[in-house]
mmCIF entry with sequence, helices, sheets and N, C-alpha, C, O atoms, coordinates in Angstrom:
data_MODEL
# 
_entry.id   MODEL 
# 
_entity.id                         1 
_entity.type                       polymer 
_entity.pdbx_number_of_molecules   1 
# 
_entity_poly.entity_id                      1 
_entity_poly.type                           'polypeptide(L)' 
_entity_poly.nstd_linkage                   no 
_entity_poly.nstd_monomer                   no 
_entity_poly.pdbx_seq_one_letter_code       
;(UNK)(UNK)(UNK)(UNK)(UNK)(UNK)(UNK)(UNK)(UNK)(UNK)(UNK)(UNK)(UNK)(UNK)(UNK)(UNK)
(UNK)(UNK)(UNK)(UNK)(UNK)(UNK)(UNK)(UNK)(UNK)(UNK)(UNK)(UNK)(UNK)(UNK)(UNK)(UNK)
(UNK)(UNK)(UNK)(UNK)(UNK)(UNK)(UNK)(UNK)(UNK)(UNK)(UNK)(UNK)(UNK)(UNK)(UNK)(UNK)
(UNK)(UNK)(UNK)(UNK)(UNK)(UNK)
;
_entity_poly.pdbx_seq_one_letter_code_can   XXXXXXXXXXXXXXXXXXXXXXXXXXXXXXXXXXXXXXXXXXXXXXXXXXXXXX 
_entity_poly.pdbx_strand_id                 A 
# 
loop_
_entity_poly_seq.entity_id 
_entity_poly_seq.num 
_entity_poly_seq.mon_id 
_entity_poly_seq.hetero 
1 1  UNK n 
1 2  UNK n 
1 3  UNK n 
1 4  UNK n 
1 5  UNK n 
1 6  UNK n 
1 7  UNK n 
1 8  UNK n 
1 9  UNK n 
1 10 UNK n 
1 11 UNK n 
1 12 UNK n 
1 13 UNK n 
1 14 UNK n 
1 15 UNK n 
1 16 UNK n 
1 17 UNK n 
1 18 UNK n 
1 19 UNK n 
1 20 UNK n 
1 21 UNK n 
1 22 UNK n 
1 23 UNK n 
1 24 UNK n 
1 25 UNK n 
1 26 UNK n 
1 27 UNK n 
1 28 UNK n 
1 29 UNK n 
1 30 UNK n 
1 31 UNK n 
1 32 UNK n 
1 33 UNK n 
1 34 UNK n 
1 35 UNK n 
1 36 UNK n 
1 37 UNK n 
1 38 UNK n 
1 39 UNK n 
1 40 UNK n 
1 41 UNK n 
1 42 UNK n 
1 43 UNK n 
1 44 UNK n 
1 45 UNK n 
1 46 UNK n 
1 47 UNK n 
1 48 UNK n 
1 49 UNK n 
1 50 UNK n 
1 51 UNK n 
1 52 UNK n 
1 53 UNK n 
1 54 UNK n 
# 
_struct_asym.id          A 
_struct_asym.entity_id   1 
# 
loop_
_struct_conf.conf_type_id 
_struct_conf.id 
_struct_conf.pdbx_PDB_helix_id 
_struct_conf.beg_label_comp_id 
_struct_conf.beg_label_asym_id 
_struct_conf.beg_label_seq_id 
_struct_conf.pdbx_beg_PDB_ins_code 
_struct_conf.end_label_comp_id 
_struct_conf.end_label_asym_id 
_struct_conf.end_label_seq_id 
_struct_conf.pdbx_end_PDB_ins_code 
_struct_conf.beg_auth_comp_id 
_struct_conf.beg_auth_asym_id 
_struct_conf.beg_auth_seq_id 
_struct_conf.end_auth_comp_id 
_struct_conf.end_auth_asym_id 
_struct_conf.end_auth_seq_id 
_struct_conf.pdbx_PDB_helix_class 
_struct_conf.details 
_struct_conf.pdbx_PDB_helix_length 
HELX_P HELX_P1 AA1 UNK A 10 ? UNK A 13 ? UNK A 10 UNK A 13 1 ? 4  
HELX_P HELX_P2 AA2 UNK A 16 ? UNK A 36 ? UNK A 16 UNK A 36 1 ? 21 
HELX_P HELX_P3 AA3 UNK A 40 ? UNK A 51 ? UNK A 40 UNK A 51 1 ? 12 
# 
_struct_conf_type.id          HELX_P 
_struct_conf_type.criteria    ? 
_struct_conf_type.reference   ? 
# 
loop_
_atom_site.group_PDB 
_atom_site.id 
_atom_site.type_symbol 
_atom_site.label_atom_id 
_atom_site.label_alt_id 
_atom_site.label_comp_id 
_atom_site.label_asym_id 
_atom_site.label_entity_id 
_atom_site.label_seq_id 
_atom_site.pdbx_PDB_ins_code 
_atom_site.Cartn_x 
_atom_site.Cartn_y 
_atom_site.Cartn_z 
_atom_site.occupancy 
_atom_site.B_iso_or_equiv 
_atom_site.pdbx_formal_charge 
_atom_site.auth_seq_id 
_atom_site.auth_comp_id 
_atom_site.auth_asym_id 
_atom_site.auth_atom_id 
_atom_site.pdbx_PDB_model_num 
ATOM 1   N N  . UNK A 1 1  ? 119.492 86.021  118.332 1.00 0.00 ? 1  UNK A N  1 
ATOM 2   C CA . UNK A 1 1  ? 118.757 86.626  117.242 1.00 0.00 ? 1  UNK A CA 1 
ATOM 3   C C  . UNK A 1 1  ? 117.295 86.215  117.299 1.00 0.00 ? 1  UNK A C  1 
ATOM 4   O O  . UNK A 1 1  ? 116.741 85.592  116.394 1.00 0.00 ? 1  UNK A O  1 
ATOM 5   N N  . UNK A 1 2  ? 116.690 86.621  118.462 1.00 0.00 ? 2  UNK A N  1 
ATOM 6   C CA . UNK A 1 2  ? 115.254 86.558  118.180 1.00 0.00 ? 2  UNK A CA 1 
ATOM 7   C C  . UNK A 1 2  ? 114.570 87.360  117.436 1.00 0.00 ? 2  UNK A C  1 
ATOM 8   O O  . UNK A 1 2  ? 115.153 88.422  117.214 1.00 0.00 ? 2  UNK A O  1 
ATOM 9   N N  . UNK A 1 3  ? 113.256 87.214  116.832 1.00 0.00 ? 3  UNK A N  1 
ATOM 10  C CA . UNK A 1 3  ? 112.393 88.007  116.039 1.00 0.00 ? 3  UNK A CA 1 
ATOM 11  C C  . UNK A 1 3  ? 111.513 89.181  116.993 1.00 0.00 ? 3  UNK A C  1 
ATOM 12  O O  . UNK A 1 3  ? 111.182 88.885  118.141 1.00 0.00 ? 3  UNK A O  1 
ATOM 13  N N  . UNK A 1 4  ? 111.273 90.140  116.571 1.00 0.00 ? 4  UNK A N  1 
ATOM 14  C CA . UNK A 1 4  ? 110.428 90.887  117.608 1.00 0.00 ? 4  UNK A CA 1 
ATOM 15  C C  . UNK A 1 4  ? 109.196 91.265  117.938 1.00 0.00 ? 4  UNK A C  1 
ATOM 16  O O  . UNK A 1 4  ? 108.671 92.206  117.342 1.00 0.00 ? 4  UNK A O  1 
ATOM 17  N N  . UNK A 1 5  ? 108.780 90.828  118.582 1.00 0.00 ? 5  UNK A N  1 
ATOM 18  C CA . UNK A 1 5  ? 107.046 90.042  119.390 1.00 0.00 ? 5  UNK A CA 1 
ATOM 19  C C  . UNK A 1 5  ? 106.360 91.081  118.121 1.00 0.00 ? 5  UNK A C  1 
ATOM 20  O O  . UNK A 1 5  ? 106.701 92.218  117.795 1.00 0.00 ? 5  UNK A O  1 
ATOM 21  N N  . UNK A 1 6  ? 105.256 90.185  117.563 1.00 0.00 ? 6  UNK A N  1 
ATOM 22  C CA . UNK A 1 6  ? 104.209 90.623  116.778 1.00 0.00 ? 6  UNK A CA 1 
ATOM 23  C C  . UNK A 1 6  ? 103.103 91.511  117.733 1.00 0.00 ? 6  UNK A C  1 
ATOM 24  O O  . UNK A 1 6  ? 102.669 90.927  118.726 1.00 0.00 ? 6  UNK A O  1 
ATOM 25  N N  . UNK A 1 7  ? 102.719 92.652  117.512 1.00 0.00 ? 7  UNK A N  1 
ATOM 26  C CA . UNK A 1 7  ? 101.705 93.212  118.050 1.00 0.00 ? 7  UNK A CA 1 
ATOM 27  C C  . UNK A 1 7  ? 100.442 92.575  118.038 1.00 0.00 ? 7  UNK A C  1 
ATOM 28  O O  . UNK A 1 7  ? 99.988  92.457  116.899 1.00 0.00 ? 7  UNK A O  1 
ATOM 29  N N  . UNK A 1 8  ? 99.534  92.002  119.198 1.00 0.00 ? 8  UNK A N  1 
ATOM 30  C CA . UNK A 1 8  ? 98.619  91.335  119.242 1.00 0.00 ? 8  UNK A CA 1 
ATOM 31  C C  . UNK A 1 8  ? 97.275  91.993  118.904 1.00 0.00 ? 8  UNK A C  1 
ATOM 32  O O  . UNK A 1 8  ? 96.949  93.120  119.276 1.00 0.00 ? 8  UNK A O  1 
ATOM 33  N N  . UNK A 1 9  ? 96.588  91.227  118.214 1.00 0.00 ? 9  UNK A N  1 
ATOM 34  C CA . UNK A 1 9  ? 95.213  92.057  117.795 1.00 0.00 ? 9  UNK A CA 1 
ATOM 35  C C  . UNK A 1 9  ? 95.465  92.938  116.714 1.00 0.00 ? 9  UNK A C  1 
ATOM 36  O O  . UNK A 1 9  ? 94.814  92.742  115.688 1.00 0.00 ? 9  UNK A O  1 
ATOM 37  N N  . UNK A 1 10 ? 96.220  93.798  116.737 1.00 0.00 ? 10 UNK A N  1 
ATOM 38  C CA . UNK A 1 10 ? 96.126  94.610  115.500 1.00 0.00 ? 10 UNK A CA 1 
ATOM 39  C C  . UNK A 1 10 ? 96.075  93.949  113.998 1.00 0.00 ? 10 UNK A C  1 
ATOM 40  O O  . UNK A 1 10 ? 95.266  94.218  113.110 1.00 0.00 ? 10 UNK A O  1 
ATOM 41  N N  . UNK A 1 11 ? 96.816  93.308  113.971 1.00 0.00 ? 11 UNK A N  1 
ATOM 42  C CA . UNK A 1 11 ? 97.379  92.418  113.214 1.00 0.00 ? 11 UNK A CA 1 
ATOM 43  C C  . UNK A 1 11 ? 96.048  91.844  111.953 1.00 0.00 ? 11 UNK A C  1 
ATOM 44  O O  . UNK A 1 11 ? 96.081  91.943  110.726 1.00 0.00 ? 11 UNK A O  1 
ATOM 45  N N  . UNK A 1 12 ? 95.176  91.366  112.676 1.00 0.00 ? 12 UNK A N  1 
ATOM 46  C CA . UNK A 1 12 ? 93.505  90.399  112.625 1.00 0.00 ? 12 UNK A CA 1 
ATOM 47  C C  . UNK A 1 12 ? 92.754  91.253  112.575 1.00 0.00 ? 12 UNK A C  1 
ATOM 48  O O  . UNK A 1 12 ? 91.769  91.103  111.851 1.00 0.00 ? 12 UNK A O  1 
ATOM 49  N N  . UNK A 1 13 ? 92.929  92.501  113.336 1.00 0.00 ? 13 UNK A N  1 
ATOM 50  C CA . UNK A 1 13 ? 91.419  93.405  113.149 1.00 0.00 ? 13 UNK A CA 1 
ATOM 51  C C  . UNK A 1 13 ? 91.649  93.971  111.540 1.00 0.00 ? 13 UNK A C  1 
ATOM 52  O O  . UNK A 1 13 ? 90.995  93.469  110.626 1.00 0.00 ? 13 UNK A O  1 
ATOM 53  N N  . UNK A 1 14 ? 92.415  94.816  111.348 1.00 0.00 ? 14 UNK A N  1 
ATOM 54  C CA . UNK A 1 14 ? 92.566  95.862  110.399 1.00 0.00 ? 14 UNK A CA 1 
ATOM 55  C C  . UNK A 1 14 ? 91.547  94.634  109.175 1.00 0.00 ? 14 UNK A C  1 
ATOM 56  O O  . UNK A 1 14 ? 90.347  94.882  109.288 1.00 0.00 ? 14 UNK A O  1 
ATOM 57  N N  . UNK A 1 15 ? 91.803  93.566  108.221 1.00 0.00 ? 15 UNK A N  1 
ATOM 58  C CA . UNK A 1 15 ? 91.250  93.284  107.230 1.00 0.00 ? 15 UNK A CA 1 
ATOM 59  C C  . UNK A 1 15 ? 89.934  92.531  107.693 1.00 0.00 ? 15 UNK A C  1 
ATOM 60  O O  . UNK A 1 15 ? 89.332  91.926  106.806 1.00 0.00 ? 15 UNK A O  1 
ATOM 61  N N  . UNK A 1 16 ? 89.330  92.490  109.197 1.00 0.00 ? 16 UNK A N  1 
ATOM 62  C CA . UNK A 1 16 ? 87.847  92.311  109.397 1.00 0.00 ? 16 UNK A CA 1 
ATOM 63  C C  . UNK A 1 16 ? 87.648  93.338  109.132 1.00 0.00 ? 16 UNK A C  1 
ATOM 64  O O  . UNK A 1 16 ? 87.107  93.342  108.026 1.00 0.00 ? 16 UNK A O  1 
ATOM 65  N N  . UNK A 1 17 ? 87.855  95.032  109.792 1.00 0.00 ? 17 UNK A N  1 
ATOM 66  C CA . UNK A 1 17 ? 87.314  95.411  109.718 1.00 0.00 ? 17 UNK A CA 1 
ATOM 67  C C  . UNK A 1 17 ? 87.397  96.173  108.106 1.00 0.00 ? 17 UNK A C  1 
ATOM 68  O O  . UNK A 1 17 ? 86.954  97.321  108.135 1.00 0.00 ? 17 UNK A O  1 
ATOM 69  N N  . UNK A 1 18 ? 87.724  95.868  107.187 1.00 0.00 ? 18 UNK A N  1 
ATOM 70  C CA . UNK A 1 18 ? 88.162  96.183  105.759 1.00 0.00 ? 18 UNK A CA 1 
ATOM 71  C C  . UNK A 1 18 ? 87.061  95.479  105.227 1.00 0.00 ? 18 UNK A C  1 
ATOM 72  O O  . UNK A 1 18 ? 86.316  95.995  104.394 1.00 0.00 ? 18 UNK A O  1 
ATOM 73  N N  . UNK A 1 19 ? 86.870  94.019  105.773 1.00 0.00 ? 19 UNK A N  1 
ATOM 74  C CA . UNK A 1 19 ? 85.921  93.639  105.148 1.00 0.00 ? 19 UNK A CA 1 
ATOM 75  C C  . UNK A 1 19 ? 84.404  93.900  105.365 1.00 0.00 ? 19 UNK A C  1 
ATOM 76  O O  . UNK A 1 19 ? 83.551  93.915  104.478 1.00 0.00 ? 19 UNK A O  1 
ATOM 77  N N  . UNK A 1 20 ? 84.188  94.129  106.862 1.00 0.00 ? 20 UNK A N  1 
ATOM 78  C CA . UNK A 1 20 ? 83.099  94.381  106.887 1.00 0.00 ? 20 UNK A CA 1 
ATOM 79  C C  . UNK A 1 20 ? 82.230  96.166  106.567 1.00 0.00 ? 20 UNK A C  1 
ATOM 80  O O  . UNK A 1 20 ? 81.070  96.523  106.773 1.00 0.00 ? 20 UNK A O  1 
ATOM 81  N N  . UNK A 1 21 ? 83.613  97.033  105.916 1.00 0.00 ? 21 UNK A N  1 
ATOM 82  C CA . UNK A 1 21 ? 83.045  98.072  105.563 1.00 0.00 ? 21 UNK A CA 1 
ATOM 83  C C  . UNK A 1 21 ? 83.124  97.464  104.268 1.00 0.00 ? 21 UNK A C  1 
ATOM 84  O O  . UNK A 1 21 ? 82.288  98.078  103.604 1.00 0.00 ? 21 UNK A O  1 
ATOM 85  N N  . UNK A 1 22 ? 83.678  96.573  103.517 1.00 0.00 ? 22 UNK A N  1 
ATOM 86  C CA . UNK A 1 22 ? 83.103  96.424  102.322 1.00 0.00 ? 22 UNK A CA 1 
ATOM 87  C C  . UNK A 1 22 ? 81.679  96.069  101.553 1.00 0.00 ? 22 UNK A C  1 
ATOM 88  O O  . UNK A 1 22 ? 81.140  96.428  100.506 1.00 0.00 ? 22 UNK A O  1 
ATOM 89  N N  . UNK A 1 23 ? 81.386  95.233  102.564 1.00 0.00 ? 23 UNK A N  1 
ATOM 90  C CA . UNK A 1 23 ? 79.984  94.640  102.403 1.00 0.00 ? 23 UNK A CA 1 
ATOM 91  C C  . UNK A 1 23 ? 78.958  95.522  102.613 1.00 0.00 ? 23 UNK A C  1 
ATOM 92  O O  . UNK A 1 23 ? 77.928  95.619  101.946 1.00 0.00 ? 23 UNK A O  1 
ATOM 93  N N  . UNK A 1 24 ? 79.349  96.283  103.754 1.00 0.00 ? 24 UNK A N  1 
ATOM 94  C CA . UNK A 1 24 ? 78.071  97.629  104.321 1.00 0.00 ? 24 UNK A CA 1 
ATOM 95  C C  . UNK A 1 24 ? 78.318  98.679  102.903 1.00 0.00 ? 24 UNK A C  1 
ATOM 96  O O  . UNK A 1 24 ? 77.399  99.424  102.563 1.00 0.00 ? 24 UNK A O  1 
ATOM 97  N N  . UNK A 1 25 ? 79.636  98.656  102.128 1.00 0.00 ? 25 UNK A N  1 
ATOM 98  C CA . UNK A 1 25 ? 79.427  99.246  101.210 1.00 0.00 ? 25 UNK A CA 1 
ATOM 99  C C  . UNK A 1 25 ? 78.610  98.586  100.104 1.00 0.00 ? 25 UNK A C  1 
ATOM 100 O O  . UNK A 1 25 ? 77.467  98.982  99.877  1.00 0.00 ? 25 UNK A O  1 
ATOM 101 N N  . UNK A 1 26 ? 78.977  97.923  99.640  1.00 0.00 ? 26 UNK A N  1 
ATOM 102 C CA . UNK A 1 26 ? 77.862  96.832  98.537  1.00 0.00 ? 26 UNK A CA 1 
ATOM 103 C C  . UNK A 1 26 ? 76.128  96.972  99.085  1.00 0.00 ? 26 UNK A C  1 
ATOM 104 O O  . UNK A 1 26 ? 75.166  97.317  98.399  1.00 0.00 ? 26 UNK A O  1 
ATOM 105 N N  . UNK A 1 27 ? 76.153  96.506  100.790 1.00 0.00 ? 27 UNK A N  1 
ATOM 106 C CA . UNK A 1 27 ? 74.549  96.614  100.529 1.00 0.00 ? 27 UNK A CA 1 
ATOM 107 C C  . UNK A 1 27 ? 73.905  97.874  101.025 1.00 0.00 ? 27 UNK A C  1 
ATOM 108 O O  . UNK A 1 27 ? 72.768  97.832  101.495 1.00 0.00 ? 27 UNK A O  1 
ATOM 109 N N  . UNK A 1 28 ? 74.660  99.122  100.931 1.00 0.00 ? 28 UNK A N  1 
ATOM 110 C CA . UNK A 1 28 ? 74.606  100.032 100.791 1.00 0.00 ? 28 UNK A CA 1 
ATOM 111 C C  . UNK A 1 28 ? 74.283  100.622 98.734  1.00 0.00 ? 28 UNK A C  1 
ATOM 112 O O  . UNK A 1 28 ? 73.377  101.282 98.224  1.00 0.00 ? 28 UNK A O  1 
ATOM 113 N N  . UNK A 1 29 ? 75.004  100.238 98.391  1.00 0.00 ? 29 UNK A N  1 
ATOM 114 C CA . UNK A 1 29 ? 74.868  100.418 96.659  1.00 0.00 ? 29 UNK A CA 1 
ATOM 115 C C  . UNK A 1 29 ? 73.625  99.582  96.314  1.00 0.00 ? 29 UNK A C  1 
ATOM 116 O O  . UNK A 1 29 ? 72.750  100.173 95.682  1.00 0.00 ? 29 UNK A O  1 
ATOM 117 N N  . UNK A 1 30 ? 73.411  98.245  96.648  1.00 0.00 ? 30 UNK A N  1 
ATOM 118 C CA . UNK A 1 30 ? 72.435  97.676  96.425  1.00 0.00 ? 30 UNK A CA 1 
ATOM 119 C C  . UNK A 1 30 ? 70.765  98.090  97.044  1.00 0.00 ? 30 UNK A C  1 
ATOM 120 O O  . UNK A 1 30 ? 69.669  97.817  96.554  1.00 0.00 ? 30 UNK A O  1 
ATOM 121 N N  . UNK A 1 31 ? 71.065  98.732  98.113  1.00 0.00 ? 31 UNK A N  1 
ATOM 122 C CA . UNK A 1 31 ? 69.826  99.370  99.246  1.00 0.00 ? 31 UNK A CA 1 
ATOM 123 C C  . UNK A 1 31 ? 69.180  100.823 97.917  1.00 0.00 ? 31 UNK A C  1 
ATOM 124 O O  . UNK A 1 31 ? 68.062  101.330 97.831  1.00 0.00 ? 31 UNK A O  1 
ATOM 125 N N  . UNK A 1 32 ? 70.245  101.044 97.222  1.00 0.00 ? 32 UNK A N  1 
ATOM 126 C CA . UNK A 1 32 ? 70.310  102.606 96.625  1.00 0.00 ? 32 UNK A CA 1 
ATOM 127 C C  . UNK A 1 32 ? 69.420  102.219 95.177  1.00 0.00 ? 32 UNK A C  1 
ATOM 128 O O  . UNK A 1 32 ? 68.698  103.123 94.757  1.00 0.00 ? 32 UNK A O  1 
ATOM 129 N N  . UNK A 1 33 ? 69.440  101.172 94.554  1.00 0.00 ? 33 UNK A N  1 
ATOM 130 C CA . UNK A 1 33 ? 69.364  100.859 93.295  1.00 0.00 ? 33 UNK A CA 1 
ATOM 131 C C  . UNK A 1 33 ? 68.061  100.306 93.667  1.00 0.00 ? 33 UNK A C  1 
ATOM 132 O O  . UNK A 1 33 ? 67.202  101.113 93.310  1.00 0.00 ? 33 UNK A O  1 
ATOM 133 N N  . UNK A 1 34 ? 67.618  99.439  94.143  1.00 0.00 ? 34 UNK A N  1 
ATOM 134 C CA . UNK A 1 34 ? 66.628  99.223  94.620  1.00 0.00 ? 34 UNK A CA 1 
ATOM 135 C C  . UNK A 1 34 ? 65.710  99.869  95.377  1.00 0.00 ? 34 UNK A C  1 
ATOM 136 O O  . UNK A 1 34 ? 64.693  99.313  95.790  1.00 0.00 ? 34 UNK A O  1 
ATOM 137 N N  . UNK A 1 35 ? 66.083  101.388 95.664  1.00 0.00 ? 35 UNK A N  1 
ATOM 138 C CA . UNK A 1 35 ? 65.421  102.729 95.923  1.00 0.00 ? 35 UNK A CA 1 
ATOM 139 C C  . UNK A 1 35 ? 65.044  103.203 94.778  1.00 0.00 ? 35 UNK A C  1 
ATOM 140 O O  . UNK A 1 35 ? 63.885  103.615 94.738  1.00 0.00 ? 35 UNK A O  1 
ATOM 141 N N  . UNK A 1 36 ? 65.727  103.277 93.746  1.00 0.00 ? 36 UNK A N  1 
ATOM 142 C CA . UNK A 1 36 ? 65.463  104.319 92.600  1.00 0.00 ? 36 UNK A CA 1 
ATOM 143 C C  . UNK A 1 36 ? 64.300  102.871 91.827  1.00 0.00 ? 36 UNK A C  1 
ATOM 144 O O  . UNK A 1 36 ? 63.217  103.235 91.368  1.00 0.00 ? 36 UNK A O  1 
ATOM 145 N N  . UNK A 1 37 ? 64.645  101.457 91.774  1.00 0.00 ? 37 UNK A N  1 
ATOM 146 C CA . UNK A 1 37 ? 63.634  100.814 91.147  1.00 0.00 ? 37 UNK A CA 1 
ATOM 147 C C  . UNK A 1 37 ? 62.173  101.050 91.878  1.00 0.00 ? 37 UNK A C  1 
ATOM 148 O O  . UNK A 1 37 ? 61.355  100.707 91.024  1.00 0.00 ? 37 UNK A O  1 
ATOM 149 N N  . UNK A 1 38 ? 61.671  101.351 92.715  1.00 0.00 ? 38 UNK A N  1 
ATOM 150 C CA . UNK A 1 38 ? 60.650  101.531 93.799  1.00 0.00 ? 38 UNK A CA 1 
ATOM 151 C C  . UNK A 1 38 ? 60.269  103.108 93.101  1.00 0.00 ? 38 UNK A C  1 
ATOM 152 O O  . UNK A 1 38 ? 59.221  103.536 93.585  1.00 0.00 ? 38 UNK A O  1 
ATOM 153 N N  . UNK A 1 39 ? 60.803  103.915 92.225  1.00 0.00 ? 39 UNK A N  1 
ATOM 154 C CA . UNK A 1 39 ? 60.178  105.198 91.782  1.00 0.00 ? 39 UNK A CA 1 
ATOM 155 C C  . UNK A 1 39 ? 60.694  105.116 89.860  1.00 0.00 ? 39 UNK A C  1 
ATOM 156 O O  . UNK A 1 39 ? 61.740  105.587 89.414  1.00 0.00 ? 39 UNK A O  1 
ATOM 157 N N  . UNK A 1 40 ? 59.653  104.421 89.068  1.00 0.00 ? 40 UNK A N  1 
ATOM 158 C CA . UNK A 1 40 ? 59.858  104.223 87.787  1.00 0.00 ? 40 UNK A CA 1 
ATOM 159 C C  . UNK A 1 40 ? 59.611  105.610 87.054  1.00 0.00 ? 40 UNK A C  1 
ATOM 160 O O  . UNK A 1 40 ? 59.723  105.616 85.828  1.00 0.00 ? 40 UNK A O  1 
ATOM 161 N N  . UNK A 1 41 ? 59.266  106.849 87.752  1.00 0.00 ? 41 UNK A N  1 
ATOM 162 C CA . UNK A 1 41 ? 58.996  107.936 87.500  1.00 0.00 ? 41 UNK A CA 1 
ATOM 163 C C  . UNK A 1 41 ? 60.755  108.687 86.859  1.00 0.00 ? 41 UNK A C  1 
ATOM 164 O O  . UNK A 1 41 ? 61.287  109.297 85.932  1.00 0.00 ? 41 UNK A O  1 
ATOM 165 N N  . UNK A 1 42 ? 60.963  108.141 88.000  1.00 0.00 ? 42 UNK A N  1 
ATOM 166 C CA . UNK A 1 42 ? 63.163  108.447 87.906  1.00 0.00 ? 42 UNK A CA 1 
ATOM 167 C C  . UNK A 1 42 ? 63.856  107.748 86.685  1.00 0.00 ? 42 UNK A C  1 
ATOM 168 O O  . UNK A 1 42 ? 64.788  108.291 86.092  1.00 0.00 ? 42 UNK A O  1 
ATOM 169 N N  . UNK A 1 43 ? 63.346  106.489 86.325  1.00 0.00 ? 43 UNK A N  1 
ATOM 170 C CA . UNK A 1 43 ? 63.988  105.876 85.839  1.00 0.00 ? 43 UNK A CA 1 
ATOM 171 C C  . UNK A 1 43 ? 63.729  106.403 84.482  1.00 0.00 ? 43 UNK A C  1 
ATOM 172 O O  . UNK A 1 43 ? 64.703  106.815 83.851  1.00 0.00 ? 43 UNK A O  1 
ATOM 173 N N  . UNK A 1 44 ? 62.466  106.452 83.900  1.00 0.00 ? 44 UNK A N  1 
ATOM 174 C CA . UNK A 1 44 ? 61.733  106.868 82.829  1.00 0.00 ? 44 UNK A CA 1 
ATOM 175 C C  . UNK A 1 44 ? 62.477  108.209 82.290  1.00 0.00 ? 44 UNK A C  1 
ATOM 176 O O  . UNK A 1 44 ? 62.980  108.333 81.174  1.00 0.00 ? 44 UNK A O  1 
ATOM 177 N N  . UNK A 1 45 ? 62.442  109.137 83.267  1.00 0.00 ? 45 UNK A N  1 
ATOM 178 C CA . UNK A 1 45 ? 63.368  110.433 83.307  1.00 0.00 ? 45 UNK A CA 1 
ATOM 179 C C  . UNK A 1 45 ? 65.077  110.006 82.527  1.00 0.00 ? 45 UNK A C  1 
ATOM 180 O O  . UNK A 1 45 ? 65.693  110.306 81.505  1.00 0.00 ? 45 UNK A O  1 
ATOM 181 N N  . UNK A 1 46 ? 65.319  109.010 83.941  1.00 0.00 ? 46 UNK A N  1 
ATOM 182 C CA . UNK A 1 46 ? 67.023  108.523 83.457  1.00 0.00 ? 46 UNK A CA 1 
ATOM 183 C C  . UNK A 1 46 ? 66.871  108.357 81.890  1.00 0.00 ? 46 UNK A C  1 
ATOM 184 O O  . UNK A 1 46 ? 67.606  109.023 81.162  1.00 0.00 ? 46 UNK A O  1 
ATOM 185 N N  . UNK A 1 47 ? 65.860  107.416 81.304  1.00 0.00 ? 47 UNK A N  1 
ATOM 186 C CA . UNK A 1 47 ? 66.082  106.427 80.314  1.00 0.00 ? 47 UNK A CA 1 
ATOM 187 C C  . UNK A 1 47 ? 65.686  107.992 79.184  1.00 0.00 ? 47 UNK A C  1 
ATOM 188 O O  . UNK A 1 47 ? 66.297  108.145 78.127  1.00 0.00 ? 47 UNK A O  1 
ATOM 189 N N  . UNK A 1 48 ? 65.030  108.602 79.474  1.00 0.00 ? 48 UNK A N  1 
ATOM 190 C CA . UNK A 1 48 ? 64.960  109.850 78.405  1.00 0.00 ? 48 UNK A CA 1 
ATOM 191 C C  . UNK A 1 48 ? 66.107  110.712 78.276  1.00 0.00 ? 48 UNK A C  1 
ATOM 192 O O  . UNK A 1 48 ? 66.352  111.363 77.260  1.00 0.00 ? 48 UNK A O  1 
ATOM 193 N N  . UNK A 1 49 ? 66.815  110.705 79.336  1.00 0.00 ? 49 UNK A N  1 
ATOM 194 C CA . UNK A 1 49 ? 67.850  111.767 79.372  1.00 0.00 ? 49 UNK A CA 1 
ATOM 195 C C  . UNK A 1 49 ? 69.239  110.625 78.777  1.00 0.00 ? 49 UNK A C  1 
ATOM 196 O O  . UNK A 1 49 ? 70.331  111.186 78.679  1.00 0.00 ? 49 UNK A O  1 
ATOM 197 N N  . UNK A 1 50 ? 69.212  109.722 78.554  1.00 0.00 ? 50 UNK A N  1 
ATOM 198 C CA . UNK A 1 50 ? 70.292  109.074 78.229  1.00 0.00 ? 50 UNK A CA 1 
ATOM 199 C C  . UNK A 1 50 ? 70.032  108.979 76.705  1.00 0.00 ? 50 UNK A C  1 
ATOM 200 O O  . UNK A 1 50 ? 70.933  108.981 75.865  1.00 0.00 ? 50 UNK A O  1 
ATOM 201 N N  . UNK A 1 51 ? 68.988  108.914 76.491  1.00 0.00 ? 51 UNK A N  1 
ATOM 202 C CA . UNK A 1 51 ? 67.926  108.317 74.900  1.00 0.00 ? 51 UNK A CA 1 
ATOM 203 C C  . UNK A 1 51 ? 68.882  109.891 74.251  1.00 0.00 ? 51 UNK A C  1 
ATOM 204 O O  . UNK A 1 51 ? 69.635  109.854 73.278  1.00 0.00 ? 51 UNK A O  1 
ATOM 205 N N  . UNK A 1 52 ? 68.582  111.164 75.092  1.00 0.00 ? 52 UNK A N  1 
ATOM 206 C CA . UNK A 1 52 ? 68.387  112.301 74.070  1.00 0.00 ? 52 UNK A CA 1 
ATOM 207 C C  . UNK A 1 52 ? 70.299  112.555 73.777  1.00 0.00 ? 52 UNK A C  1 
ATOM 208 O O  . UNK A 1 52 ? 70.795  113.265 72.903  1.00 0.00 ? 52 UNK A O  1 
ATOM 209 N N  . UNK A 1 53 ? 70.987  111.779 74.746  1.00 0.00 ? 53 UNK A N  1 
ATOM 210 C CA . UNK A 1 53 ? 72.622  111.791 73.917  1.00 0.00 ? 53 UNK A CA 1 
ATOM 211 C C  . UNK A 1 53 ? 73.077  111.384 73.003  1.00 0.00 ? 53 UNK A C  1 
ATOM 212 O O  . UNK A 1 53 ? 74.244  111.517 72.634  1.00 0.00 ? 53 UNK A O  1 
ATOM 213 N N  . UNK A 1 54 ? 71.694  110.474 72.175  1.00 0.00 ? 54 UNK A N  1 
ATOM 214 C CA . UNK A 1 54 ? 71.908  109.871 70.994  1.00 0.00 ? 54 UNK A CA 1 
ATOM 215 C C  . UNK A 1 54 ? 71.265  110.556 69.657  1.00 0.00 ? 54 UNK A C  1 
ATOM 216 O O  . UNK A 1 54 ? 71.436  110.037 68.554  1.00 0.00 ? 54 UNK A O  1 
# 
C-alpha cells in the first residue's frame, strides 16, 4: 500500500503564482488611485457628483 508519487512542481507553483498576480493586482489599484490624485480636476468633479446624491 504505497501512496501515489506527488506531481513535482505543480504542486509549489500554482499559489506563487496566485500570489504574485495578487500583488501586481494591488499595485496595479494603487498605480490607478494615485493617477486620478495627480488630476484634482477629476476628483473635484467626483466630489460634486457624489455631493449632488445628497
Amino acid at each position: 500500500m504505497n501512496a501515489a508519487p506527488r506531481p513535482s512542481g505543480g504542486a509549489t507553483a500554482h499559489p506563487l503564482l496566485r500570489r504574485i498576480a495578487l500583488h501586481a493586482a494591488a499595485l496595479a489599484a494603487l498605480l490607478g488611485v494615485f493617477a486620478l490624485y495627480a488630476h484634482p480636476d477629476f476628483l473635484v468633479m467626483l466630489a460634486d457628483q457624489l455631493w449632488a446624491c445628497f
